[in-house]
C-alpha positions as CSV (number, residue, x, y, z in Angstrom):
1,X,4.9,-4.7,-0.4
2,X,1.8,-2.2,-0.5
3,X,-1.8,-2.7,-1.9
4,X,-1.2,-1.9,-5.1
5,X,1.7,-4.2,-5.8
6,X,1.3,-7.9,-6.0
7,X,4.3,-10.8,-5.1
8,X,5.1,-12.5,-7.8
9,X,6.3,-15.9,-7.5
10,X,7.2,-19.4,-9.9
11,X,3.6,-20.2,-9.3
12,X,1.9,-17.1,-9.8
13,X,4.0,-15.5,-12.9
14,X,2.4,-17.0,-16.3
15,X,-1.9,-16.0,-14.3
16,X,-0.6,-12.5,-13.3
17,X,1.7,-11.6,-15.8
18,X,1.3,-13.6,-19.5
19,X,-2.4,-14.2,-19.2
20,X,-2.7,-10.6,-17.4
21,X,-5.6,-8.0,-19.5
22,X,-3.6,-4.9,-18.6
23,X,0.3,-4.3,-18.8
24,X,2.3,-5.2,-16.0
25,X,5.5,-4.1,-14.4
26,X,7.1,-6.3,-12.9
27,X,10.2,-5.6,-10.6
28,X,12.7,-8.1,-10.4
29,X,14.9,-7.7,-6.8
30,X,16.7,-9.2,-4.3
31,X,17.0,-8.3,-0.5
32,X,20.4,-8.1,-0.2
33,X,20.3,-5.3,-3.3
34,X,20.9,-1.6,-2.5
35,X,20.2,-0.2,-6.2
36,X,16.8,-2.4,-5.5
37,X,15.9,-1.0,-2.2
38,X,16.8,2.4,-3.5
39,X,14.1,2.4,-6.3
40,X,11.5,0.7,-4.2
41,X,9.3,3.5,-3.0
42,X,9.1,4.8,-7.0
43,X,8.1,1.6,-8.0
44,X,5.2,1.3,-5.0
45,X,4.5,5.3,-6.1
46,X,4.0,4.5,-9.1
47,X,1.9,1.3,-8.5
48,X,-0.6,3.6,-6.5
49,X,-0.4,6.1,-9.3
50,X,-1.5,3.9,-12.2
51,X,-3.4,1.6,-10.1
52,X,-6.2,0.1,-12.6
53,X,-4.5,0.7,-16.0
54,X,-1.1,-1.3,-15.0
55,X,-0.7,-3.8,-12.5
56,X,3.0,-4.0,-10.9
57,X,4.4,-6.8,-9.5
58,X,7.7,-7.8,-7.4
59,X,9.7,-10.7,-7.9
60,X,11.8,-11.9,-5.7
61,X,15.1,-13.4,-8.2
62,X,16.1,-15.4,-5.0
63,X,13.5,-17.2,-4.8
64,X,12.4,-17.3,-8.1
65,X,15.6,-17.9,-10.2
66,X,13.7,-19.8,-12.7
67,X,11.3,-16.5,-14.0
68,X,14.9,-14.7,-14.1
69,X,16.5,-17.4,-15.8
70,X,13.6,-17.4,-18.4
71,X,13.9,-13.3,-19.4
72,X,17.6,-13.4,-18.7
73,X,18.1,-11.5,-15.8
74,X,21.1,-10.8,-15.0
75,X,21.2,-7.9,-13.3
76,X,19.4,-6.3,-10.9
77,X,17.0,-4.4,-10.4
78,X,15.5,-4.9,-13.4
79,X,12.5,-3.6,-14.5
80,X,10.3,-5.5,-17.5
81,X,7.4,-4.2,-18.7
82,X,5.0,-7.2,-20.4
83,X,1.9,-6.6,-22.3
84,X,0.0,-9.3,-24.4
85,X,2.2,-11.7,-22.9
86,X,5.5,-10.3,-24.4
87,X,8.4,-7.9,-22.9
88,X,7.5,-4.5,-24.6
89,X,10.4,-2.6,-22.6
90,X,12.8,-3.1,-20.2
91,X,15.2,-1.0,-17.4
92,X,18.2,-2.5,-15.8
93,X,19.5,-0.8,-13.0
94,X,18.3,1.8,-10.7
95,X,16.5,4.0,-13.3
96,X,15.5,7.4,-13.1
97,X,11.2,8.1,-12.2
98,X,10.9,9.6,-15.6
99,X,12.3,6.6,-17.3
100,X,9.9,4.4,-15.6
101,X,6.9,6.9,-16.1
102,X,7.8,6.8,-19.8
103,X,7.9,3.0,-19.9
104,X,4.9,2.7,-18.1
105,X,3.2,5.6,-20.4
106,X,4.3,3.7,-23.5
107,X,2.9,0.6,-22.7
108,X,0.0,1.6,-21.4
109,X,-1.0,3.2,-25.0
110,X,-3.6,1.0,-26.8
111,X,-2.2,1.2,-30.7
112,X,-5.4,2.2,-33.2
């Protein structure tokens, strides 16, 4: 994890991500996942990238089953983007940069 991403955890989730000001990205992984380890350095890119405007967060679904149980995670990696509290847009799989540039871009618009 670099210093723009934060670990998620059971604990942490509903302060960092429900209750969080900005939208958040949060990356849901596994160690033993290629596709997961394979998207990584986009995801910490784009973490430095929009550091300030969207926070990004990883979480960890092995030790954390209970956050994936709750959005229904069922495969992975899995990328939700949350604003106000509520999934706005989601990615499963290893998705392209673009894709997650345009999720992030989306979110990050404040409707008038």
């Amino acid at each position: 994890m670099s210093e723009h991403t934060i670990e998620l955890t059971s604990e942490n989730f509903d302060a960092e991500v429900l209750q969080s000001d900005v939208p958040v990205l949060v990356d849901f992984w596994a160690v033993w996942c290629a596709p997961c380890r394979m998207i990584a350095p986009v995801v910490e890119e784009l973490a430095e990238t929009y550091d300030g405007t969207v926070k990004v967060g990883k979480l960890n679904v092995d030790e954390n089953g209970d956050i994936a149980f709750r959005y229904n995670v069922r495969g992975i990696p899995a990328l939700l983007m949350f604003g106000e509290g509520q999934v706005r847009d989601q990615i499963v799989g290893a998705g392209s940069r673009d894709r997650i540039v345009s999720m992030i871009e989306k979110a990050s618009v404040t409707p008038a």
